[in-house]
py3Dmol code that shows the C-alpha trace and the ligand (Angstrom):
import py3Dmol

protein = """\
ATOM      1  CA  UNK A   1     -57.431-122.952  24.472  1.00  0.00           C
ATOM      2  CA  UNK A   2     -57.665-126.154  26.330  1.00  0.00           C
ATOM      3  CA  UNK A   3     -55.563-129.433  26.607  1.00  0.00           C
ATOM      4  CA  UNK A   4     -56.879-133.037  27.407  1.00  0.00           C
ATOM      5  CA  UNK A   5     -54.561-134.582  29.673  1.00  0.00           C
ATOM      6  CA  UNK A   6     -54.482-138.285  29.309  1.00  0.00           C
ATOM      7  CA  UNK A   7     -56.916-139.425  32.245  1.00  0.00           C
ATOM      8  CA  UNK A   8     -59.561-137.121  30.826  1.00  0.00           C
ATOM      9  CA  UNK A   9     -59.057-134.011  32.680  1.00  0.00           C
ATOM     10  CA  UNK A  10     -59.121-130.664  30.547  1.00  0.00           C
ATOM     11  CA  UNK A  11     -56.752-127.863  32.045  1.00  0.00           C
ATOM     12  CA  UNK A  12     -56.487-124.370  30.608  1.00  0.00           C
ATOM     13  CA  UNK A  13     -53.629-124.042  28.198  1.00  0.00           C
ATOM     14  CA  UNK A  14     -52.695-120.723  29.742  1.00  0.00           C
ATOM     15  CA  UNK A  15     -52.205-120.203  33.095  1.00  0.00           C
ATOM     16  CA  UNK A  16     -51.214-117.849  35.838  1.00  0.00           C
ATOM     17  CA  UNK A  17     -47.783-118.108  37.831  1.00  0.00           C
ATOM     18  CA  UNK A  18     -47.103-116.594  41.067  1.00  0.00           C
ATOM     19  CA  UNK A  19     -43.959-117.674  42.021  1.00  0.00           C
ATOM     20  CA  UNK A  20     -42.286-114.329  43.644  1.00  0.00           C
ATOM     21  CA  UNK A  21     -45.293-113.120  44.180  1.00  0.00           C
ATOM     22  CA  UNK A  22     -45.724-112.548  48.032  1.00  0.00           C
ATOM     23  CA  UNK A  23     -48.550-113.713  50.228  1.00  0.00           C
ATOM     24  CA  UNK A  24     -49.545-110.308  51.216  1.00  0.00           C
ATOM     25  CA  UNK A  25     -49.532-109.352  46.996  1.00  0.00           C
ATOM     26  CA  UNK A  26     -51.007-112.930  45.755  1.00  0.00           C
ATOM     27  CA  UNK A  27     -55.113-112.311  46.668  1.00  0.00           C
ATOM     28  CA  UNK A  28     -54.486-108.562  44.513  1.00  0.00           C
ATOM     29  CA  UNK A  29     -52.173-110.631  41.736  1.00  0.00           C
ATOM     30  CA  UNK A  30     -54.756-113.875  41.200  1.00  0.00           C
ATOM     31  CA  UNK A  31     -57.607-111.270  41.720  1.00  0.00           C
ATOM     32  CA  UNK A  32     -56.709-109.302  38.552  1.00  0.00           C
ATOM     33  CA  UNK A  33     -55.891-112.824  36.615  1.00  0.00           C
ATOM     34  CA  UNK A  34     -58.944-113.973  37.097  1.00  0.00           C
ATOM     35  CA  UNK A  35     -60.966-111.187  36.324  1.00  0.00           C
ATOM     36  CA  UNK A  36     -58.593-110.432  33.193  1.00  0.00           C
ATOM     37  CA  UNK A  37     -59.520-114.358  31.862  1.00  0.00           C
ATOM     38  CA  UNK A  38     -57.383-116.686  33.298  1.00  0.00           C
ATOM     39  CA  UNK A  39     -59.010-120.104  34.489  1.00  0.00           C
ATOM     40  CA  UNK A  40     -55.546-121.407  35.714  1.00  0.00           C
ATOM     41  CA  UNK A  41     -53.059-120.420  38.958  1.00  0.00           C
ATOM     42  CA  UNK A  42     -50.183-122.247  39.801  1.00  0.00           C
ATOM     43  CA  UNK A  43     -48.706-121.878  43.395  1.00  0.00           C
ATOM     44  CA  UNK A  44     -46.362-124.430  45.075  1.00  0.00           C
ATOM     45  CA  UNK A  45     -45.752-125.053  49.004  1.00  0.00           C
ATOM     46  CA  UNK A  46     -42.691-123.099  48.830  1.00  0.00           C
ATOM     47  CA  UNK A  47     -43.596-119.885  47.161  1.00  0.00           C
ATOM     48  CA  UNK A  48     -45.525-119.261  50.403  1.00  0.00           C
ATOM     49  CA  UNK A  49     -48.610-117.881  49.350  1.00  0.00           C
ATOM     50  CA  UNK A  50     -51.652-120.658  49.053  1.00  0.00           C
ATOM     51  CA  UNK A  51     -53.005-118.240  51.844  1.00  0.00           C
ATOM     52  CA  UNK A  52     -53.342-115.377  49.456  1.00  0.00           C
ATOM     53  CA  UNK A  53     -54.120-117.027  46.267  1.00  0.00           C
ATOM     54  CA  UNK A  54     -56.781-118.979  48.732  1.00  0.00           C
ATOM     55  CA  UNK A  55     -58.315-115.706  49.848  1.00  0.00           C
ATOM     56  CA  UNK A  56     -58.711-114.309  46.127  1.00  0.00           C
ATOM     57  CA  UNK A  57     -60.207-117.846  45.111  1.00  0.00           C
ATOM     58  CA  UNK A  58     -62.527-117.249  48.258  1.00  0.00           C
ATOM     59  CA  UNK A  59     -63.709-114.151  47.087  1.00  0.00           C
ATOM     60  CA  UNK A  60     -64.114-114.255  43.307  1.00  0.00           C
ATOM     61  CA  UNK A  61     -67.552-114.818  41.970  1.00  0.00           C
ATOM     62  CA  UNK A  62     -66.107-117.764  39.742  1.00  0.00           C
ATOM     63  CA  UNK A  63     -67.557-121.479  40.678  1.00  0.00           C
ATOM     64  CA  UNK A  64     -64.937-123.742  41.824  1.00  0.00           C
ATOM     65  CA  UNK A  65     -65.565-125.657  39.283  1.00  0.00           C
ATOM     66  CA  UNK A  66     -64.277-122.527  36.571  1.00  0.00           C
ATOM     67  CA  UNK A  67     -61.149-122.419  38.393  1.00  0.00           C
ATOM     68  CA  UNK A  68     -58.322-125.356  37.962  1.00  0.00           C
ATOM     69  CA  UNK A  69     -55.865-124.890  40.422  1.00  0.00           C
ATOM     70  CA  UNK A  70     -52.340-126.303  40.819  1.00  0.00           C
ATOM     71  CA  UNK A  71     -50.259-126.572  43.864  1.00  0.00           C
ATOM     72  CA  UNK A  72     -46.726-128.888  44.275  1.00  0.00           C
ATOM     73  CA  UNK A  73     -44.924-130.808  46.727  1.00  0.00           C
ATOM     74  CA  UNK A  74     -42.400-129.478  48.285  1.00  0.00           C
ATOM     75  CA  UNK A  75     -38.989-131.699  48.784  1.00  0.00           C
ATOM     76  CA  UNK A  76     -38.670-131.412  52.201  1.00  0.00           C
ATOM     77  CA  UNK A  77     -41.987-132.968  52.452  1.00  0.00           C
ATOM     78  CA  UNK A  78     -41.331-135.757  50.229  1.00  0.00           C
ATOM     79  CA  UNK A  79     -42.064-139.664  51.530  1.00  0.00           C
ATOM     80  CA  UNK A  80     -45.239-141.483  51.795  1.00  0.00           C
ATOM     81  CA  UNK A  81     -46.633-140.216  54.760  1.00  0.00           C
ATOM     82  CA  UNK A  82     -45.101-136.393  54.771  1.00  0.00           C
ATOM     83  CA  UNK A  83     -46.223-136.203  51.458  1.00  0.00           C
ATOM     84  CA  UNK A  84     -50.415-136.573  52.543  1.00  0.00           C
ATOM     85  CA  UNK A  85     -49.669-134.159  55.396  1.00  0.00           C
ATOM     86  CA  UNK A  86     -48.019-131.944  53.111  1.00  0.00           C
ATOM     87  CA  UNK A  87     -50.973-131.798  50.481  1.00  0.00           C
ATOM     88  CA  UNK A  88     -53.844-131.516  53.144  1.00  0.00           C
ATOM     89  CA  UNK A  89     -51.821-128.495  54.658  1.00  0.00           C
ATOM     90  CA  UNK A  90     -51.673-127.010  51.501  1.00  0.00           C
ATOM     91  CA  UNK A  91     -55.480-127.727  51.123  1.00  0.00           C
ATOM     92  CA  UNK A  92     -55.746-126.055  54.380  1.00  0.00           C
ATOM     93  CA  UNK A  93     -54.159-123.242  53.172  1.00  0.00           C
ATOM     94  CA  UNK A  94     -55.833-122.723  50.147  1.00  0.00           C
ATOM     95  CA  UNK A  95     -59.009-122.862  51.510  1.00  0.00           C
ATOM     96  CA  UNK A  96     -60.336-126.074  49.188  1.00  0.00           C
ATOM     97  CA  UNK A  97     -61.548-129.725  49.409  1.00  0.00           C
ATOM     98  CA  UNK A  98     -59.225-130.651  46.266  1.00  0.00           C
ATOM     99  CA  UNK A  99     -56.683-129.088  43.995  1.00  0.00           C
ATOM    100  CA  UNK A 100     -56.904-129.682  40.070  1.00  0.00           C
ATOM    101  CA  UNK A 101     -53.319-130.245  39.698  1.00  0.00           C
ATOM    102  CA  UNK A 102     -50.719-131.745  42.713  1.00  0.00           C
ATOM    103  CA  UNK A 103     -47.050-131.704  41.367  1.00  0.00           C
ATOM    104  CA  UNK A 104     -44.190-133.512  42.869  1.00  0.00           C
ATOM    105  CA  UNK A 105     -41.945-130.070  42.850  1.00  0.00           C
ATOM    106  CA  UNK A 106     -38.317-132.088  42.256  1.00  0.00           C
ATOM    107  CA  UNK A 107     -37.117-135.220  42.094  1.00  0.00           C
ATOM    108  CA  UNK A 108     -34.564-134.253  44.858  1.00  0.00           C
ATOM    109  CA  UNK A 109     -31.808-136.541  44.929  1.00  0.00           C
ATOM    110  CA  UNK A 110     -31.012-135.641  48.866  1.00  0.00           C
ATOM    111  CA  UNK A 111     -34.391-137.153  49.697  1.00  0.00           C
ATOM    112  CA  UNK A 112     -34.626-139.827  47.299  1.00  0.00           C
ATOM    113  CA  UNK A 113     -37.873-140.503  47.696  1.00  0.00           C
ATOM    114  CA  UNK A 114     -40.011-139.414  44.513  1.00  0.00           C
ATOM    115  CA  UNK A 115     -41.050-143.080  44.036  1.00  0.00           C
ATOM    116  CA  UNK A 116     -42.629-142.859  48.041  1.00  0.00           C
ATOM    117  CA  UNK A 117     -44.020-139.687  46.944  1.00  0.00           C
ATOM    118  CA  UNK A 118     -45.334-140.524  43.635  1.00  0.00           C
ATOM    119  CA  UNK A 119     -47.341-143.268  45.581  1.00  0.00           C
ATOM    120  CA  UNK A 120     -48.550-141.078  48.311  1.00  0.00           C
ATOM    121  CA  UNK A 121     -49.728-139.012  45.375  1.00  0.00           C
ATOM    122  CA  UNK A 122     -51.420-142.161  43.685  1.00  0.00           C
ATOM    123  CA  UNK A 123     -53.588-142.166  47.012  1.00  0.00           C
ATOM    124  CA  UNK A 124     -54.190-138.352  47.578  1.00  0.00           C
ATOM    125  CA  UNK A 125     -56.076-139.054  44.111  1.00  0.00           C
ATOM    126  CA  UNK A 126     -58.019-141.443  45.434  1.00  0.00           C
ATOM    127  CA  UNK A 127     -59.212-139.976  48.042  1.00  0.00           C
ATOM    128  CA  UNK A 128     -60.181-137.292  46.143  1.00  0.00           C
ATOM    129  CA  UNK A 129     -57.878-134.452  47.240  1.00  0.00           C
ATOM    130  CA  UNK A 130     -56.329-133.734  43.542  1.00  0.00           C
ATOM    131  CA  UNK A 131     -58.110-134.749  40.608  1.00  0.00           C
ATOM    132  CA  UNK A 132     -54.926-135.195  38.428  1.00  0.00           C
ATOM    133  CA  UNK A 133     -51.390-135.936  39.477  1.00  0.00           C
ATOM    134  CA  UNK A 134     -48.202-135.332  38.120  1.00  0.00           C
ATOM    135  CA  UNK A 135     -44.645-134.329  38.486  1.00  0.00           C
ATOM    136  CA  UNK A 136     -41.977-130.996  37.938  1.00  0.00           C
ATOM    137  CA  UNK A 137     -38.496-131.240  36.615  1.00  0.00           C
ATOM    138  CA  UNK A 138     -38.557-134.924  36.156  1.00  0.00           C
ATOM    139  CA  UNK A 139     -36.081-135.993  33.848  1.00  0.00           C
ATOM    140  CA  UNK A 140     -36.328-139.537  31.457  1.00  0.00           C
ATOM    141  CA  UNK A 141     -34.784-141.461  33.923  1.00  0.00           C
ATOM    142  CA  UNK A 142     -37.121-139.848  36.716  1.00  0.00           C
ATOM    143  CA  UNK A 143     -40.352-141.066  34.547  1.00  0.00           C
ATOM    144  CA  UNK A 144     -39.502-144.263  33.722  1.00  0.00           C
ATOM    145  CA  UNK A 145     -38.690-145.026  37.706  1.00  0.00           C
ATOM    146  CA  UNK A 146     -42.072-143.790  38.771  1.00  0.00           C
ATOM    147  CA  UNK A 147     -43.817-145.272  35.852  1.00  0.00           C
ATOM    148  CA  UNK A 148     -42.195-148.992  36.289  1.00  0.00           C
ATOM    149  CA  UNK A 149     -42.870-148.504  40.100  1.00  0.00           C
ATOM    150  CA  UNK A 150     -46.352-147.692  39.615  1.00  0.00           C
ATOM    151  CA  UNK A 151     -47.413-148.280  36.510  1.00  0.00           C
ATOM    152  CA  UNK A 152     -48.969-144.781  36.833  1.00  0.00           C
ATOM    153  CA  UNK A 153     -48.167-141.940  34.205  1.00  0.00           C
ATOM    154  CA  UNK A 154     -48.232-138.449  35.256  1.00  0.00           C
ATOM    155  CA  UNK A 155     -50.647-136.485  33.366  1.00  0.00           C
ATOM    156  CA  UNK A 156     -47.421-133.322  32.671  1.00  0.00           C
ATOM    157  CA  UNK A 157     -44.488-132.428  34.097  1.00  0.00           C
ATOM    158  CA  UNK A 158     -43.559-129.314  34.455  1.00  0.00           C
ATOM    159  CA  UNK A 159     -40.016-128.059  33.281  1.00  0.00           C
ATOM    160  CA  UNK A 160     -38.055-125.102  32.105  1.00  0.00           C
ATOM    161  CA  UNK A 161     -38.786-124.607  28.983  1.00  0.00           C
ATOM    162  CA  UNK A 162     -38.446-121.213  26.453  1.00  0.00           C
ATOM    163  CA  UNK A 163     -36.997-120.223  23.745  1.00  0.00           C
ATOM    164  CA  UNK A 164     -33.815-120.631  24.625  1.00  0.00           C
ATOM    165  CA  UNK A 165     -34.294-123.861  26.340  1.00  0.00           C
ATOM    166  CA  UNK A 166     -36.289-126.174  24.646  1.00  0.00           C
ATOM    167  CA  UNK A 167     -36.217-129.489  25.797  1.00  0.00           C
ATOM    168  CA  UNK A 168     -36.439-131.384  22.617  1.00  0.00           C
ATOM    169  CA  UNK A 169     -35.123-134.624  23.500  1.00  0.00           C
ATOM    170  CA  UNK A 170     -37.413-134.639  26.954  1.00  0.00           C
ATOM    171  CA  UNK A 171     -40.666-133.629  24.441  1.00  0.00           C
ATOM    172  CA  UNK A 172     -40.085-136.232  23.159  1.00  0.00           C
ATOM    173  CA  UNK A 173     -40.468-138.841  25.811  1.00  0.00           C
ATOM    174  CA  UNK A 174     -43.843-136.894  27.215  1.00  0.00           C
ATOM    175  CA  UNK A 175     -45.457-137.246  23.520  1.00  0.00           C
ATOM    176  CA  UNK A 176     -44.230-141.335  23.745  1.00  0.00           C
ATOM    177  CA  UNK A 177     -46.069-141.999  27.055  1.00  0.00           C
ATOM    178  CA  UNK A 178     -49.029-139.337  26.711  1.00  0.00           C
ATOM    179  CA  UNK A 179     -47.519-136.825  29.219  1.00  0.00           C
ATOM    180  CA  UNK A 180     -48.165-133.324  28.737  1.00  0.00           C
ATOM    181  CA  UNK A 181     -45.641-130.732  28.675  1.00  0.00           C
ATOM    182  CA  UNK A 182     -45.902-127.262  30.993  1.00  0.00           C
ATOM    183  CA  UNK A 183     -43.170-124.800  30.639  1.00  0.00           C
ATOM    184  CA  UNK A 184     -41.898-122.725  33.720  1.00  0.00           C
ATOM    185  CA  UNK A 185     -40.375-120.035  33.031  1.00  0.00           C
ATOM    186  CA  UNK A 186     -41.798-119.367  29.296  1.00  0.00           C
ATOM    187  CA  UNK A 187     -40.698-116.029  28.892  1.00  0.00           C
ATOM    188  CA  UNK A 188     -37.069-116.932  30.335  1.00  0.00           C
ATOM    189  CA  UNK A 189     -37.683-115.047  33.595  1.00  0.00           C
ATOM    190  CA  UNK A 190     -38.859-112.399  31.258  1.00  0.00           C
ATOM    191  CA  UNK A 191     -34.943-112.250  30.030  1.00  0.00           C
ATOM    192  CA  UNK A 192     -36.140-113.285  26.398  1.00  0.00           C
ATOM    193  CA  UNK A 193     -38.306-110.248  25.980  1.00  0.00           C
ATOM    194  CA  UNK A 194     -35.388-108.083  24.560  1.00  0.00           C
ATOM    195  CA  UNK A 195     -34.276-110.658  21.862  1.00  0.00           C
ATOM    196  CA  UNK A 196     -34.009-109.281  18.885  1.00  0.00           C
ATOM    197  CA  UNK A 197     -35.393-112.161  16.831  1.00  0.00           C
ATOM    198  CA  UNK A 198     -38.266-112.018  19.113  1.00  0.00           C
ATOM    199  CA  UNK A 199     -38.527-108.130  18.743  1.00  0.00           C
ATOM    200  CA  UNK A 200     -39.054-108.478  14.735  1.00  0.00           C
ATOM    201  CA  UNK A 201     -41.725-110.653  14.907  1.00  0.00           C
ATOM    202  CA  UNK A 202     -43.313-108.848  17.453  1.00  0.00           C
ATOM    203  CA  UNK A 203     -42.956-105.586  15.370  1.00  0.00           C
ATOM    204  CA  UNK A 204     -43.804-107.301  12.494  1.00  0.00           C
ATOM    205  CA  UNK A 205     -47.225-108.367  14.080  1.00  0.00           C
ATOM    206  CA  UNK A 206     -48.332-105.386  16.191  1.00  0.00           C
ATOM    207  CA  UNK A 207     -47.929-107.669  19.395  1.00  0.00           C
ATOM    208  CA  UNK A 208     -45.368-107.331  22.343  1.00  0.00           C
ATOM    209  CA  UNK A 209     -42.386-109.481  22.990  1.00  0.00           C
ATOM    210  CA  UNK A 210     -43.840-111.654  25.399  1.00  0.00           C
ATOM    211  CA  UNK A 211     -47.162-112.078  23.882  1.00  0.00           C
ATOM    212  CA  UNK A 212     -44.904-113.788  20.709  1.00  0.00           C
ATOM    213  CA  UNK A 213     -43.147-115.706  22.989  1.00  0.00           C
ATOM    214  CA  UNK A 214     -46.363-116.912  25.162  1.00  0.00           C
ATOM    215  CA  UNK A 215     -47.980-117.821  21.576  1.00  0.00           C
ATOM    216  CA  UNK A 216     -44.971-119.549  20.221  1.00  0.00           C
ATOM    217  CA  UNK A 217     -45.663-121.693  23.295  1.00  0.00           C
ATOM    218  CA  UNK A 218     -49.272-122.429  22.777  1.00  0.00           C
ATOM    219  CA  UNK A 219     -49.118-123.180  19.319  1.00  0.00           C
ATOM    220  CA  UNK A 220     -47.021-126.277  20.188  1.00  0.00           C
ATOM    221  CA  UNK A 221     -49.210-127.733  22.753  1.00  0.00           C
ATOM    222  CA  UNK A 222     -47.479-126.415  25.217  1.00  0.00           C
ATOM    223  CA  UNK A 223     -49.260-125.250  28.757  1.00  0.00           C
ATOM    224  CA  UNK A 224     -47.376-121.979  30.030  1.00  0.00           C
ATOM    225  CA  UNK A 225     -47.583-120.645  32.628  1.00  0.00           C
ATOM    226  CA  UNK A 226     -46.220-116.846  32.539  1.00  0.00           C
ATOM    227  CA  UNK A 227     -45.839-114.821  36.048  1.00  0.00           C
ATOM    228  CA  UNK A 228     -46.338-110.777  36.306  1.00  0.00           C
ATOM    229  CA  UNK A 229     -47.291-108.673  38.810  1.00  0.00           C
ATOM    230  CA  UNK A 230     -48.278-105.625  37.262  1.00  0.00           C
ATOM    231  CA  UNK A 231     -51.623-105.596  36.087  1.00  0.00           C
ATOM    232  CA  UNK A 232     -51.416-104.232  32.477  1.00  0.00           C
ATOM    233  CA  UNK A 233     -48.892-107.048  31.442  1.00  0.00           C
ATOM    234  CA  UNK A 234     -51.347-109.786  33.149  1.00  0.00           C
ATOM    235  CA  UNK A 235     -53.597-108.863  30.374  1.00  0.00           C
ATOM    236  CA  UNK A 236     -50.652-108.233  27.901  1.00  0.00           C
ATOM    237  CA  UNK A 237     -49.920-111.963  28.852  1.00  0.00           C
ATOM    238  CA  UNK A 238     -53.363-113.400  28.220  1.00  0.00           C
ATOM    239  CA  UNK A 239     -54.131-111.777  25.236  1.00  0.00           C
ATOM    240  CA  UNK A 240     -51.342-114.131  23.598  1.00  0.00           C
ATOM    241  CA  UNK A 241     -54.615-116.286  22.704  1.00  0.00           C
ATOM    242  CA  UNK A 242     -56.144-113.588  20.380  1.00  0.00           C
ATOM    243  CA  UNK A 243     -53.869-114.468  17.616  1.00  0.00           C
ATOM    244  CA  UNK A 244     -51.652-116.527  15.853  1.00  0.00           C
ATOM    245  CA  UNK A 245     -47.826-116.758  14.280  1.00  0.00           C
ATOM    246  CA  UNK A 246     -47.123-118.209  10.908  1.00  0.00           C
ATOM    247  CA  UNK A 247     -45.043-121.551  10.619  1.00  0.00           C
ATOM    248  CA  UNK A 248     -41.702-119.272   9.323  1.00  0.00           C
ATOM    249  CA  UNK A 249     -42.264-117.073  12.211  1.00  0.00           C
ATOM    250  CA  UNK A 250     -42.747-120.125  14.609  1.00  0.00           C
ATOM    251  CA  UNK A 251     -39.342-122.106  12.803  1.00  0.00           C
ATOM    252  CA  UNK A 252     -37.369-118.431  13.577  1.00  0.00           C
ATOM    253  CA  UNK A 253     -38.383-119.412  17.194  1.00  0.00           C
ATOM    254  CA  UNK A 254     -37.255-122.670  17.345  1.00  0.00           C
ATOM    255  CA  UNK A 255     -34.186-121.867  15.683  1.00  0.00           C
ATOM    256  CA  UNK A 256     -33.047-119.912  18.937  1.00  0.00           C
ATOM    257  CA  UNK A 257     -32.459-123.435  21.020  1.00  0.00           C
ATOM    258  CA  UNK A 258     -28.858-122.999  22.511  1.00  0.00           C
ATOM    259  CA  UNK A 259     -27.120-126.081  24.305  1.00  0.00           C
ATOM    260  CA  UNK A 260     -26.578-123.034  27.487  1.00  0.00           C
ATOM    261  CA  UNK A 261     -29.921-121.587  27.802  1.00  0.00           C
ATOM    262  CA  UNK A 262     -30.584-123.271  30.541  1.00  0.00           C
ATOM    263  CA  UNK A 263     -31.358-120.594  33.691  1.00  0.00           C
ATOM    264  CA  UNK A 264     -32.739-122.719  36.446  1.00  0.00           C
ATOM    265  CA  UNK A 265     -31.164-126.016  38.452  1.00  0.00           C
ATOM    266  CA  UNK A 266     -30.564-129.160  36.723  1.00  0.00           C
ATOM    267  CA  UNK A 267     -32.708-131.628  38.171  1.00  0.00           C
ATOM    268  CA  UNK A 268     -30.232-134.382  38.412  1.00  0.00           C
ATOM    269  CA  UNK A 269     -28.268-132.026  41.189  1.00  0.00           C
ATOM    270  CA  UNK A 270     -30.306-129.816  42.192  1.00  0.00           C
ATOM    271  CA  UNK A 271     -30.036-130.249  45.987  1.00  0.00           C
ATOM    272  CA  UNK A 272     -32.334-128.299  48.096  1.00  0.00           C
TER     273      UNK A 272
END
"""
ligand_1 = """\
44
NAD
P -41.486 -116.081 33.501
O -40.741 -116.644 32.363
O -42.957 -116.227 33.561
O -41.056 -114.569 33.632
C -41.611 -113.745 34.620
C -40.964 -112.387 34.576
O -41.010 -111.874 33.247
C -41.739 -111.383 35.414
O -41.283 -111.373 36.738
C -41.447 -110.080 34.715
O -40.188 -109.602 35.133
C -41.326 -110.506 33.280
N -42.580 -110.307 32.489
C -43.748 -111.000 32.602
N -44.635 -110.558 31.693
C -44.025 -109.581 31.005
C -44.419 -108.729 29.962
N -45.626 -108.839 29.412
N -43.535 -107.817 29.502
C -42.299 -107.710 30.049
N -41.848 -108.484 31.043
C -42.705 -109.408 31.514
O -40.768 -116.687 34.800
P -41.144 -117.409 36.157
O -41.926 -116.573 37.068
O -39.861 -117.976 36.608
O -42.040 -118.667 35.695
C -43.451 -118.609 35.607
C -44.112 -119.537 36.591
O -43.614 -120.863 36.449
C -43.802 -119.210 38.061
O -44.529 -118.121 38.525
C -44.184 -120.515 38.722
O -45.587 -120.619 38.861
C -43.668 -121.526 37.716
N -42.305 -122.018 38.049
C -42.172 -123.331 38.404
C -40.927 -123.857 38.700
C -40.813 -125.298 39.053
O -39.751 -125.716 39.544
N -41.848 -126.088 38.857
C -39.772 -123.043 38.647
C -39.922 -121.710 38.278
C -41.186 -121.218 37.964
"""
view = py3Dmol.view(width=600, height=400)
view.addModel(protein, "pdb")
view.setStyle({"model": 0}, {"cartoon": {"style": "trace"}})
view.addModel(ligand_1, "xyz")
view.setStyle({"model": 1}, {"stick": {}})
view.zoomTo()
view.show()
């Protein structure tokens, strides 16, 4: 399953997460991902391990060109000119001439400087160095103030968003201006898996916990991004795309939206 992002590019619906993943464990973790399926591994500055996920890129018999690779901004990094050191270190770590995907991580109200950032991104593109560009844990007021700066859309941004935590109102805004929408943390930090809504529909289909909850994501047009370490639920994960939940089973799901399901930071404080 693929989505078309609005300046043409085509990114794999389902990806691989490796935040928490050490740099020592990340060439073993992507190394099993991609050899289970996956076409899609998102790493960020600070999770610390482009170096591994480089070295299992390096070494797997996929073409470049098979793999689309995200990595993000971190906020100490953020401003025009820190922002195109940042990216080619991360490059440089990652062993690649571009990345797919570059994210603004946060729009970290400390720095204040997403709009500098945004633009440094804007030329990173450019010059070739990402292919798309976009942004993580941008709120309304975050888009519109890059997009009236700019006059440059993001292609996603990438939020919290599970079960529990669904982000209507925000959805709605990305499917206004043609942004996609990739959920961090889909399975809740895997705190979802033991719902018992979740658990009868996964009974009910033969399927696991998380594989309902990873499908209940892709049905919606939603790019998710799941994290695991251990092998056998890396394939658990992926094999989400083998099948498909009914429109009652999908409504159960959406009925579990609470106004506290929120886990992560709010982006409007969040202040690191
Ligand atoms: P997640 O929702 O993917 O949950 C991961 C945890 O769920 C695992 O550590 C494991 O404990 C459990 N799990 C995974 N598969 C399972 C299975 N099949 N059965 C039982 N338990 C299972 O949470 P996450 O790691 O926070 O988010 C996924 C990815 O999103 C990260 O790796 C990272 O790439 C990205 N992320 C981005 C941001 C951001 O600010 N942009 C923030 C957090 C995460």
């Amino acid at each position: 399953m693929q989505i078309h992002l609005h300046d043409g590019t085509i990114i794999p619906q389902l990806g691989f997460g490796v935040w928490q993943i050490s740099n020592s464990d990340a060439e073993a973790a992507v190394t099993t991902a991609l050899k289970t399926g996956y076409r899609h591994i998102d790493t960020a500055a600070i999770y610390e391990n482009e170096a591994g996920v480089g070295q299992a890129l390096k070494k797997t018999h996929l073409a470049r060109s098979e793999v689309f690779v995200t990595t993000k901004l971190w906020n100490s990094d953020q401003g025009y000119d820190s922002a195109i050191k940042a990216c080619e270190h991360s490059l440089m770590k990652l062993g690649l001439d571009y990345v797919d995907l570059y994210l603004v991580h946060w729009p970290a109200p400390k720095q204040n400087q997403y709009i500098e950032s945004w633009q440094a991104l804007i030329e990173l593109q450019k010059r070739g160095l990402v292919k798309a560009i976009g942004v993580s844990n941008f709120n309304a007021e975050h888009l519109d103030a890059i997009i009236k700066a700019t006059n440059h859309v993001p292609v996603l941004n990438q939020v919290e968003l599970h079960p529990e935590f669904q982000q209507r109102e925000l959805r709605q805004y990305h499917k206004q201006h043609a942004i996609a929408t990739q959920a961090w943390s889909p399975l809740g930090q895997g705190q979802l898996i033991t719902h018992p809504v979740i658990n009868q529909i996964a009974l009910k289909y033969g399927k696991t916990p998380a594989q309902v909850i990873i499908r209940w994501h892709l049905q919606q047009g939603i790019i998710a991004i799941p994290k695991s370490q251990t092998p056998s639920r890396i394939k658990e994960n992926y094999d989400a795309l083998l099948f498909g939940l009914s429109p009652e089973d999908m409504q159960a799901i959406n009925e579990l939206d609470k106004a506290d399901g929120k886990i992560g930071p709010d982006p409007l404080t969040a202040d690191f």
